[in-house]
C-alpha positions as CSV (number, residue, x, y, z in Angstrom):
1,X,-40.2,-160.1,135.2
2,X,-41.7,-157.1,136.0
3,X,-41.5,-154.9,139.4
4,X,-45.0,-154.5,141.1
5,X,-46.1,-152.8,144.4
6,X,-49.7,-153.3,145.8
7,X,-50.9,-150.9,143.7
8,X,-50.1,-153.0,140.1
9,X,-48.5,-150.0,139.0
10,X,-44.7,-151.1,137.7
11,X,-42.1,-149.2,139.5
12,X,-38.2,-149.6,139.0
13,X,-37.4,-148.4,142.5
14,X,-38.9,-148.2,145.9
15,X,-36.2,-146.4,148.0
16,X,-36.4,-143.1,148.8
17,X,-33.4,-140.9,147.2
18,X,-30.8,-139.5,149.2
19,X,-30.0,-136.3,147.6
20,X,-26.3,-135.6,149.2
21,X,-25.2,-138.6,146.9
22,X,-26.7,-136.9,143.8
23,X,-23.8,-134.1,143.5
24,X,-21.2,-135.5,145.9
25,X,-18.1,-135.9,143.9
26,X,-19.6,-134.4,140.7
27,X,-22.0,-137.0,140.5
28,X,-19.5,-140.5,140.7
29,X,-22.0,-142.0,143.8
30,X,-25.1,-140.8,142.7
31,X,-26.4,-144.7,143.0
32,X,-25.8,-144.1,146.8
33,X,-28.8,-142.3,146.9
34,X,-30.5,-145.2,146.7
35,X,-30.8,-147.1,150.4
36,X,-30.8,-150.7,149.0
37,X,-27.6,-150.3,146.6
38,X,-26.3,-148.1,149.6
39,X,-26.5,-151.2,151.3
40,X,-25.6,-153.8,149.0
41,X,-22.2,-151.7,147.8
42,X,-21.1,-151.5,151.6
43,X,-21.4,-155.0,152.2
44,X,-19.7,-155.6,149.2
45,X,-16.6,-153.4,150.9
46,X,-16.4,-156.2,153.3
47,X,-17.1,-159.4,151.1
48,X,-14.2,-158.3,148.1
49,X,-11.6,-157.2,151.2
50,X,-12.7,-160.9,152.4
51,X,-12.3,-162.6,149.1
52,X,-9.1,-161.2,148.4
53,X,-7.7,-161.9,152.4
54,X,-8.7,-165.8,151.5
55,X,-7.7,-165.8,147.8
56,X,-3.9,-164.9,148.9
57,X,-4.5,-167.0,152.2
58,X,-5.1,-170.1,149.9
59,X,-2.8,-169.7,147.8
60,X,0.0,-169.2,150.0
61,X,-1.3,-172.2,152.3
62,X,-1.4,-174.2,149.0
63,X,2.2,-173.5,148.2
64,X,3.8,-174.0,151.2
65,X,2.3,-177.6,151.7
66,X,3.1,-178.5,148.3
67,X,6.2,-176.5,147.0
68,X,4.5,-177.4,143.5
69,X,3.3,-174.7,141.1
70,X,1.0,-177.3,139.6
71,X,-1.3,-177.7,142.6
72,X,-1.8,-173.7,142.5
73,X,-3.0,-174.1,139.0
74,X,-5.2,-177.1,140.0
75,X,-7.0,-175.4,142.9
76,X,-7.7,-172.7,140.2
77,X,-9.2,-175.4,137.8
78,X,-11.1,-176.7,141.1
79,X,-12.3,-173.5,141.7
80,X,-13.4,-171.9,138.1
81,X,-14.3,-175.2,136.1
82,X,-17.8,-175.7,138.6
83,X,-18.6,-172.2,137.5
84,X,-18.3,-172.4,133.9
85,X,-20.4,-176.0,133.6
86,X,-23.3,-174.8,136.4
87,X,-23.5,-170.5,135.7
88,X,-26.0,-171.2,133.3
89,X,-28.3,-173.3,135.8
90,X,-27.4,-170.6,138.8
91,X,-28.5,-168.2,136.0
92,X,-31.7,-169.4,135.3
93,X,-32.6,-170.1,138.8
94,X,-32.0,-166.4,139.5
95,X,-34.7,-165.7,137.3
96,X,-37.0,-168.1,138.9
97,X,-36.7,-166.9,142.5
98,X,-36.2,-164.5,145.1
99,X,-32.9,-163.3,144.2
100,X,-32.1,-161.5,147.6
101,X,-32.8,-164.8,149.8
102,X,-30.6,-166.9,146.9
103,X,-27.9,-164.6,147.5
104,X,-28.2,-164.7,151.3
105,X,-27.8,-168.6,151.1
106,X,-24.9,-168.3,148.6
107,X,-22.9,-165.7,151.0
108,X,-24.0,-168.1,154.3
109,X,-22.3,-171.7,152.6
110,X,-19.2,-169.3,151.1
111,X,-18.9,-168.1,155.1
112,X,-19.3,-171.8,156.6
113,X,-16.7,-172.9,153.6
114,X,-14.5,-170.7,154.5
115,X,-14.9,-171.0,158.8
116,X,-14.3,-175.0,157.9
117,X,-11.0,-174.1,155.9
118,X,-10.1,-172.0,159.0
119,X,-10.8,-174.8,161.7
120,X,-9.0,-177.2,159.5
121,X,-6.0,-175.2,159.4
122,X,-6.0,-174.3,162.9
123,X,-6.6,-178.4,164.1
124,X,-3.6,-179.2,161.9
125,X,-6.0,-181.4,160.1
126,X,-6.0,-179.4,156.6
127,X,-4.9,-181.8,153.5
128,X,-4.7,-180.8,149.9
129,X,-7.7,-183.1,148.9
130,X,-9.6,-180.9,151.9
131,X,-8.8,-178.1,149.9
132,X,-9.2,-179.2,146.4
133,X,-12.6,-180.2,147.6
134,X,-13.9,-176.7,149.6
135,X,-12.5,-175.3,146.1
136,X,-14.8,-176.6,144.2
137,X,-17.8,-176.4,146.1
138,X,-16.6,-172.4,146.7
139,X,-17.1,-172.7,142.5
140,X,-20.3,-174.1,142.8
141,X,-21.5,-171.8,144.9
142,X,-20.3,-168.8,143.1
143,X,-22.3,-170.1,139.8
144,X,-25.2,-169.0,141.3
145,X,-23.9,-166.1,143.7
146,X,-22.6,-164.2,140.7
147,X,-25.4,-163.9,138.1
148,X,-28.2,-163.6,140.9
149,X,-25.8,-160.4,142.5
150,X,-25.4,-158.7,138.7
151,X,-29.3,-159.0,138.6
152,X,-30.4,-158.2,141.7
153,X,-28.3,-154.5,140.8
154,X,-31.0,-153.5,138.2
155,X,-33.6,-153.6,140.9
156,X,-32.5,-151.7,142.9
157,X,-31.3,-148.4,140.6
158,X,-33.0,-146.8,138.0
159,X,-31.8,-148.1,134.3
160,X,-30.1,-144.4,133.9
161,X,-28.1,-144.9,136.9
162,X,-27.4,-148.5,136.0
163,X,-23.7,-147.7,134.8
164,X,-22.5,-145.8,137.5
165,X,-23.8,-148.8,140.2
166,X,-21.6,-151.3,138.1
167,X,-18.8,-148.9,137.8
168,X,-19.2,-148.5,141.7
169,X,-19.5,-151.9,142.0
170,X,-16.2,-152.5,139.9
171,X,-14.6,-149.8,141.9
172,X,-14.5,-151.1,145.5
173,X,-13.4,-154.4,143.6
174,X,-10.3,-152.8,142.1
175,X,-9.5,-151.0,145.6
176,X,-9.4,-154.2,147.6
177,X,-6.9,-155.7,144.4
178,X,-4.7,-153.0,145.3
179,X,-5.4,-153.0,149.5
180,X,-6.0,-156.9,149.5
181,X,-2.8,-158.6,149.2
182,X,-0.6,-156.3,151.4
183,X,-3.4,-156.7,154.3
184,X,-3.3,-160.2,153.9
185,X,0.7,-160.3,154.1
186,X,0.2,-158.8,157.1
187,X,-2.6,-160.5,158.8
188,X,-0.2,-163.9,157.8
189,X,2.7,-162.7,159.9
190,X,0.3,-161.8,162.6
191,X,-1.9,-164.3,163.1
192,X,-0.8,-167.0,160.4
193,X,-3.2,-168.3,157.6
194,X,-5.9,-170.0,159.4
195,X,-6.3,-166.8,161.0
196,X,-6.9,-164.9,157.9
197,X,-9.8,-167.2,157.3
198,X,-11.2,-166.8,160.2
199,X,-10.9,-162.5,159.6
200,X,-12.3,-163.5,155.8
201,X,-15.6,-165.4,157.1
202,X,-16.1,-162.3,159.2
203,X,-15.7,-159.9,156.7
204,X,-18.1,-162.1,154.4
205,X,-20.9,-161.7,157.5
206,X,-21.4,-157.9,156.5
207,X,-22.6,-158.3,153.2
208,X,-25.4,-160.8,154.4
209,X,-26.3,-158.4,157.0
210,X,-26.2,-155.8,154.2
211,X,-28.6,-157.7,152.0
212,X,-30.8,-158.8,155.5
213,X,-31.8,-155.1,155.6
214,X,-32.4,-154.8,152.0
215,X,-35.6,-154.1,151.1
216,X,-36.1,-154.1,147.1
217,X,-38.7,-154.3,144.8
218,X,-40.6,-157.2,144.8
219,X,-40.6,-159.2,141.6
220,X,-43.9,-160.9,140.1
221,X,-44.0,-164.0,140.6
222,X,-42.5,-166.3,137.7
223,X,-45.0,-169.3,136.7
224,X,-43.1,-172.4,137.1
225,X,-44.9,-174.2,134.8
226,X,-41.6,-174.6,132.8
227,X,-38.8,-176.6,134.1
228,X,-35.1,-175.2,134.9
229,X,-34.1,-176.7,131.9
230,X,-36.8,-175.3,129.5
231,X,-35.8,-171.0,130.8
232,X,-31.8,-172.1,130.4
233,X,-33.0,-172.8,126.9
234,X,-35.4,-170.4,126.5
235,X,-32.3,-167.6,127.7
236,X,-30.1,-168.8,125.0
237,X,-33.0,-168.7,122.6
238,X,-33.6,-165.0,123.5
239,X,-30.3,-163.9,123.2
240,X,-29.6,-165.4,119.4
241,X,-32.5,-163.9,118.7
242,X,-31.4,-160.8,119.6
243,X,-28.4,-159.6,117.8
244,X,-27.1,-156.8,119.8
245,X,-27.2,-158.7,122.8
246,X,-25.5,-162.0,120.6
247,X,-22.3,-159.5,119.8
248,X,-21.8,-157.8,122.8
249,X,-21.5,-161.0,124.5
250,X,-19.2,-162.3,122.1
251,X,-17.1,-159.2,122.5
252,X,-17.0,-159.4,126.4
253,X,-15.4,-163.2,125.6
254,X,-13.2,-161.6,123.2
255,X,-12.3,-158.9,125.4
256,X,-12.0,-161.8,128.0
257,X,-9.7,-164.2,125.7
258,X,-7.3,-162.2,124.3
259,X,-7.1,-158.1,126.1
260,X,-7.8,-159.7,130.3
261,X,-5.5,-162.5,129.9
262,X,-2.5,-160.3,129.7
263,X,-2.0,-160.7,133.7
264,X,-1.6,-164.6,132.8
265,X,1.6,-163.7,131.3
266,X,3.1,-161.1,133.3
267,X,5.2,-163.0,135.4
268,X,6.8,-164.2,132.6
269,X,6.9,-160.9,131.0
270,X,8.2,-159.4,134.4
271,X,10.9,-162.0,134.6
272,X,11.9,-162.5,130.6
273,X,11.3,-158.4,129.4
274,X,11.5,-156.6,132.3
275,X,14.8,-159.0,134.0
276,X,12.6,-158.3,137.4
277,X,11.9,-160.4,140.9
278,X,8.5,-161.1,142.5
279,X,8.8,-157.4,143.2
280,X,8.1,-155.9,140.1
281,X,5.8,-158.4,139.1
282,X,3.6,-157.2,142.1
283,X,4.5,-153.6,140.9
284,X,3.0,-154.2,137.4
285,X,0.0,-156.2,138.9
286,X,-0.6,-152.7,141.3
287,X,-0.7,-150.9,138.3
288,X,-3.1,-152.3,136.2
289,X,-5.4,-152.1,139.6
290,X,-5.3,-148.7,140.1
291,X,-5.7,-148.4,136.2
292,X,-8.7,-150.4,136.8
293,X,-10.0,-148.0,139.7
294,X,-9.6,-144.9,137.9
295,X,-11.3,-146.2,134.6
296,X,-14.4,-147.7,137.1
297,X,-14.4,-144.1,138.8
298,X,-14.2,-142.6,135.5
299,X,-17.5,-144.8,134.2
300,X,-19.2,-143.7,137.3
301,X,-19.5,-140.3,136.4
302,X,-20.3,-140.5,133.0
303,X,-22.9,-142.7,133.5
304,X,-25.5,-140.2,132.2
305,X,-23.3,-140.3,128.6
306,X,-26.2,-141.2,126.2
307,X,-23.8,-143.5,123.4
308,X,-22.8,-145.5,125.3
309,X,-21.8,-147.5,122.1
310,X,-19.0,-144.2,120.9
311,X,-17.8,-145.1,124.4
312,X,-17.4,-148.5,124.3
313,X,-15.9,-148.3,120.4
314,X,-13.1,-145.3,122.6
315,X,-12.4,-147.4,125.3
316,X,-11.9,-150.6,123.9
317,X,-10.0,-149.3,121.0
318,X,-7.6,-147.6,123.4
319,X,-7.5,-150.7,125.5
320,X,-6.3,-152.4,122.4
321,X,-3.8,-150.2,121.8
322,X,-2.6,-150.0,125.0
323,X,-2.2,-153.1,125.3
324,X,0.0,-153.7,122.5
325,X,2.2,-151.0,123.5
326,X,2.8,-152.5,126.3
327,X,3.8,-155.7,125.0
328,X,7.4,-154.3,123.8
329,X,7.9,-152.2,126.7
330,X,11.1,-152.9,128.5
331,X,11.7,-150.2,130.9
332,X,9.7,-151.0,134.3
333,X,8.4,-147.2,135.2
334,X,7.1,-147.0,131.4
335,X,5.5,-150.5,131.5
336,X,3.6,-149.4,134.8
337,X,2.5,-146.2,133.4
338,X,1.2,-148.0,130.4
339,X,-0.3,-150.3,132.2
340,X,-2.3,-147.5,134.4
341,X,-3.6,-146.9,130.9
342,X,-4.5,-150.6,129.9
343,X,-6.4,-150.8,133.2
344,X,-8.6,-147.9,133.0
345,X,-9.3,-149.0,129.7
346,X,-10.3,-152.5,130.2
347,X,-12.4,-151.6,133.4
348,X,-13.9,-149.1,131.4
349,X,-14.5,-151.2,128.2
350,X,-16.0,-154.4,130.5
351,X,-18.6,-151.9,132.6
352,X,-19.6,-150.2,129.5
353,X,-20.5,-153.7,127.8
354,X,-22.6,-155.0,130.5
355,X,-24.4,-151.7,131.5
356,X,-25.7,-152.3,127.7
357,X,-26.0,-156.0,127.9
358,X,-28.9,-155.0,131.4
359,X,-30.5,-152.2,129.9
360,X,-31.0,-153.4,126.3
361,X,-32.8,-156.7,127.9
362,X,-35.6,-157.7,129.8
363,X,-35.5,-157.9,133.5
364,X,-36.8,-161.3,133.5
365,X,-33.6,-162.6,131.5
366,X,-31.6,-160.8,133.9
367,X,-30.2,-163.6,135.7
368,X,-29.8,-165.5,132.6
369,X,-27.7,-162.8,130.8
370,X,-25.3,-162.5,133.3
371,X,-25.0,-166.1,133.6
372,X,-23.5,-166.3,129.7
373,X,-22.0,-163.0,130.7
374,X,-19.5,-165.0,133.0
375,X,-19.6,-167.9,130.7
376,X,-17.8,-165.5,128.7
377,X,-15.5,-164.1,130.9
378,X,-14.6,-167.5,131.5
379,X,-13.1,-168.0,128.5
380,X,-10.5,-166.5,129.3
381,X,-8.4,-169.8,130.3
382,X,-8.6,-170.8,126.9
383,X,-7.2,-167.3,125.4
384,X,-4.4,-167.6,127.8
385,X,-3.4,-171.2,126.7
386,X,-3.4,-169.9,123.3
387,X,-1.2,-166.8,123.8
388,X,0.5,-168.6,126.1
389,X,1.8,-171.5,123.7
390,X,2.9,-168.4,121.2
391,X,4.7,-166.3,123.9
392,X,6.2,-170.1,124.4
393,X,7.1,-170.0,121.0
394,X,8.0,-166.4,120.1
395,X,8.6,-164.6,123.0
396,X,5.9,-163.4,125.6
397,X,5.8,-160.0,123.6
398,X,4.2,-161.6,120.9
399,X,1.9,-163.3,122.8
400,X,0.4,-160.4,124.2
401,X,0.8,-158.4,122.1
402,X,-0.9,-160.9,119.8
403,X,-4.0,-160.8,122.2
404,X,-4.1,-157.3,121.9
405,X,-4.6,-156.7,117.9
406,X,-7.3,-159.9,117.6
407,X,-9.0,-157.9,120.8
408,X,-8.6,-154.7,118.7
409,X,-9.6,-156.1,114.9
410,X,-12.8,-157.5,116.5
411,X,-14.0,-154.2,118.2
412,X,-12.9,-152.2,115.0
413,X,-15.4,-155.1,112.8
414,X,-18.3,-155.0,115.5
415,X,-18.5,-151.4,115.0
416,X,-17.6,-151.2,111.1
417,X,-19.8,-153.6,110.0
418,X,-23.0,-152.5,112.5
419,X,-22.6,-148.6,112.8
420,X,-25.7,-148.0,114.2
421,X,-23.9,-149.4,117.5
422,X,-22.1,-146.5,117.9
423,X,-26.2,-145.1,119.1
424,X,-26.4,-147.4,121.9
């Protein structure tokens, strides 16, 4: 899909540059030179502090109507499952229309969702199957929110500042992991949970008055000759036929299956290794967050590194390893400091793979791509029943640590058997 102004003449931006950004920091928010990303990236501030307020809000609600750890499971099932059958529809109409008024409709039902959930609680009138069902339709929504928001990024920063925009991106993400759940401890005591909700649908109000003032590039328009069906095809078609794009997706799974899904098994590894309460559980979970911080500021200034590929080959490697040592760690202060590691790592080694992913494709697949993209990630579920019934077995070391060498033996083959990814 290709980027036209009145003049024909393809442009990848349309935003005048704010130079203040371009050396601020030695160059980590360079992309916030650019008024529409400057725009998008703030609201984002407010939506992921939002997400994470009604994330711990729900859970917690969940939980103390219930008593059950099952039903917390089952409103993640609720939640994810709508997104892994529909992402690759939500893809494929990002592609098809104007991705900036899809996303404002996305953020608008996620906002009356969540102002529902927060009447219902305040009335007295919430029930589980209330819940279960706002859940799901929260997934539904999110199939198309996600891919459309990855997309619309590429429009609105030049390719060479692409990585520094996800790491960005990735960035304000980790900060609200770490800021997130002690606000919304707070904001529970205060003004109880159907309160937080009601703070969470007005935190998710700025980034839809963000992406209001947005005023990208506009796209030509795509013929809709074919139907939605025929360009979900016609994206999966594209990426076999590409084989870079075909093994870096299949490594963001693998890096999804068996190196992310360590944080399924850290309670038990907090409570069975470490012999430690809810406490350090949240201690290990901070860790890894402000691992994942520093790795996403990291990427953010060397987003100008040209092989990109020697990066991804370092970081995932060392993620790898990382993450293996810290599956027979037993002392809590050296598990967090590995962990710090594993984070930065990880953060590092999942920007690095989807700045490729965007700039080795065309824009028009854009929505498409991201849609298998968290396909992918999704996968995870199925990496964490599978290390989950060996840490069962053997002990949650093994498990992880498990997860960590298939991670690591895959990256090490991607790169031995195609060396000429390590030019990318």
């Amino acid at each position: 899909m290709d980027l036209v102004r009145e003049d024909t003449e393809p442009i990848a931006l349309v935003a005048k540059p704010q130079s203040r950004f371009t050396t601020f920091g030695g160059g980590v928010f360079c992309s916030l030179q650019f008024r529409d990303f400057r725009l998008l990236w703030t609201g984002l501030i407010f939506s992921f502090v939002g997400f994470s307020i009604q994330q711990i809000s729900l859970n917690w609600l969940v939980y103390s109507m219930t008593r059950d750890p099952f039903y917390l499971s089952l409103m993640n099932a609720a939640n994810n499952l709508p997104m892994l059958a529909l992402s690759l529809f939500g893809g494929a109409m990002a592609d098809r229309i104007d991705k900036r008024r899809l996303l404002m409709v996305c953020r608008g039902i996620l906002l009356t969702l969540i102002a529902l959930l927060a009447v219902l609680v305040i009335t007295k009138q919430v029930a589980i199957w209330q819940m279960m069902l706002i859940a799901g339709t929260m997934g539904i929504v999110w199939s198309f929110d996600l891919p459309t928001r990855q997309a619309l990024v590429v429009s609105l920063v030049p390719k060479e500042n692409l990585m520094n925009a996800l790491a960005l991106n990735s960035a304000v993400m980790s900060s609200t992991q770490i800021a997130g759940p002690a606000l919304a401890g707070v904001l529970v005591g205060l003004i109880d949970v159907g309160g937080c909700f009601l703070v969470a649908s007005v935190l998710y109000f700025g980034l839809i008055i963000a992406i209001y003032a947005m005023h990208p590039p506009k796209a030509a328009p795509k013929s809709k000759s074919s139907s939605v069906l025929q360009d979900m095809v016609e994206g999966l078609k594209y990426i076999r036929h590409d084989e870079t794009l075909t093994i870096l997706l299949i490594a963001f799974a693998m890096v999804g299956m068996f190196g992310m899904t360590y944080s399924i098994l850290m309670p038990a590894f907090a409570g069975s290794v470490l012999k430690t309460e809810a406490s350090g559980y949240a201690m290990l979970m901070s860790a890894s967050a402000i691992g994942a911080l520093i790795g996403a500021m990291t990427m953010a200034r060397l987003s100008n590194f040209e092989r990109k590929g020697t990066l991804l080959l370092i970081t995932s490697l060392s993620a790898s390893t990382g993450l293996a040592v810290f599956a027979f760690t037993s002392w809590l202060p050296i598990s967090m400091a590995v962990l710090v590691i594993v984070g930065a790592t990880m953060s590092s080694t999942n920007t690095t793979i989807t700045t490729l992913t965007l700039t080795r494709s065309d824009a028009q697949y854009h929505g498409r791509l991201m849609s298998v993209n968290q396909v992918c990630w999704g996968m995870s579920p199925v990496g964490g029943m599978l290390l989950g019934s060996l840490a069962s077995r053997f002990g949650t070391p093994w498990g992880i640590g498990t997860g960590a060498v298939t991670m690591g033996l895959f990256m090490g083959w991607m790169f031995a058997s195609r060396r000429h990814f390590l030019r990318l």
